[in-house]
Structure formats: structure tokens, C-alpha cells
N, C-alpha and C positions, 0 to 999 in steps of 0.2 A: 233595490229601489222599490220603495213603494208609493203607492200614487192616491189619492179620494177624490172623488168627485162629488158634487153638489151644488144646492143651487137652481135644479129644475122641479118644476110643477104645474099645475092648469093656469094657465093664458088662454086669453082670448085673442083672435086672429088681427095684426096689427099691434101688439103689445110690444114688450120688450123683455127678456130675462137675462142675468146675467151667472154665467154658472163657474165655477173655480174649481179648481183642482191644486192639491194640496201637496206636494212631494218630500218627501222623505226616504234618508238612507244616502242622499249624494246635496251634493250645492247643487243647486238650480242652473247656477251659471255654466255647469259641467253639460249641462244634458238639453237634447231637442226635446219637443213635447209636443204632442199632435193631439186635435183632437178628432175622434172620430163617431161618427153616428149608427145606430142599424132602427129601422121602422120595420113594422109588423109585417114579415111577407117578405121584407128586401134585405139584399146583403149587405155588409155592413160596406158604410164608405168612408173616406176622409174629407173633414170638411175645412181644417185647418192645422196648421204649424207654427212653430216657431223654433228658432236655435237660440237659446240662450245665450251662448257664448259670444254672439255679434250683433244678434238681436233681428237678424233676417229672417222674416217669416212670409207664411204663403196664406193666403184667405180668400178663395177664388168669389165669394159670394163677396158684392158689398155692401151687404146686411150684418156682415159678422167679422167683428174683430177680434184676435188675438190679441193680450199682450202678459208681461210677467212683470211681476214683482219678487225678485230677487233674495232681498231681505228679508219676505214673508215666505220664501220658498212656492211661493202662488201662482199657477198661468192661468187666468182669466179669460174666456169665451162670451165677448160681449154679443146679443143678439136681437137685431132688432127688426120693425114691420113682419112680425113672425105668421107663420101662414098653417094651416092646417098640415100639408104636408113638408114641416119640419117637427112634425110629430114623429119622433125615436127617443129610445135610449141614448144618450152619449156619455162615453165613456173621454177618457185619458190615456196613454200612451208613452212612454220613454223607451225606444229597441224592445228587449223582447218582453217587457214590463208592462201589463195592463191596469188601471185599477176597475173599480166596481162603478157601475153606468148609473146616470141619471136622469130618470126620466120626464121628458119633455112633455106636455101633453098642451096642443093646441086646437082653440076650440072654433068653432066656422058662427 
């Protein structure tokens, strides 16, 4: 499985970006997909999920939605009223499948 990420760049504080992740190697429907962040200094966290296969997911912020597009093989990290400190790299995730991070950059 491989995974891309994209999508992030300089916002200003109260914006919106929307970032995608692109998977390849499996059907989308087969696999969860989380995404997760690391900022400068801090260890990386999880900021959301989804299972493809039922379509239950977790998104503990409600600034940031989850969701997938199946047939584009795409899970989508909508994010919005963005704040300085969602300033990180976020990457993608399938089990033990990372892809390449994108970085966020929010400005005050």
C-alpha cells in the first residue's frame, strides 16, 4: 500500500484547507486510514480516522472532517477556523503504511 499526501500550505489563522491522501496498491474500501500530525518540537498525534469499509470514523476536533472517496481511492482531511497551533506536517496512514507529510503552515 502506498499512500500521498497533499493539499497543505500558508493559511492565514481562521482559514480553511482541504488536504487528500491518495492510496494505492489496495481498494480503499479494504483499508482504515487515519490521519495524523507532528508540529515542531511535539510528537506526532492522531488527529483522525476512518474505516472504509463501514465508513465509521473518529474526528475528535469539530473543525476537521474526515471523509473518503472510494472510487477516487481518496480520504480527504477537511479543516477548518485553522489556528496557529495546527501548524504541523500531516501525514497519512493505512496499519503499518505511512505516506510522505504535508505541510501545514498557519499564520497568526
Amino acid at each position: 500500500v502506498q499512500l500521498q499526501a497533499s493539499g497543505g500550505g500558508l493559511v492565514q489563522a481562521g482559514e480553511s484547507v482541504k488536504l487528500s491522501c491518495v492510496v494505492s496498491g489496495s481498494p480503499l474500501a479494504d483499508l482504515a486510514i487515519g490521519w495524523f500530525r507532528q508540529a515542531p518540537g511535539k510528537d506526532r498525534e492522531r488527529v483522525s480516522c476512518i474505516k472504509n469499509n463501514d465508513g465509521d470514523s473518529h474526528q475528535p476536533d469539530s473543525r476537521f472532517t474526515i471523509s473518503s472517496d472510494n472510487a477516487k481511492n481518496t480520504v480527504y482531511l477537511q479543516m477548518n477556523s485553522l489556528k496557529p497551533e495546527d501548524t504541523a506536517v500531516y501525514c497519512c496512514r493505512s496499519g503499518e503504511f505511512w505516506g510522505q507529510g504535508t505541510l501545514v503552515t498557519v499564520s497568526s
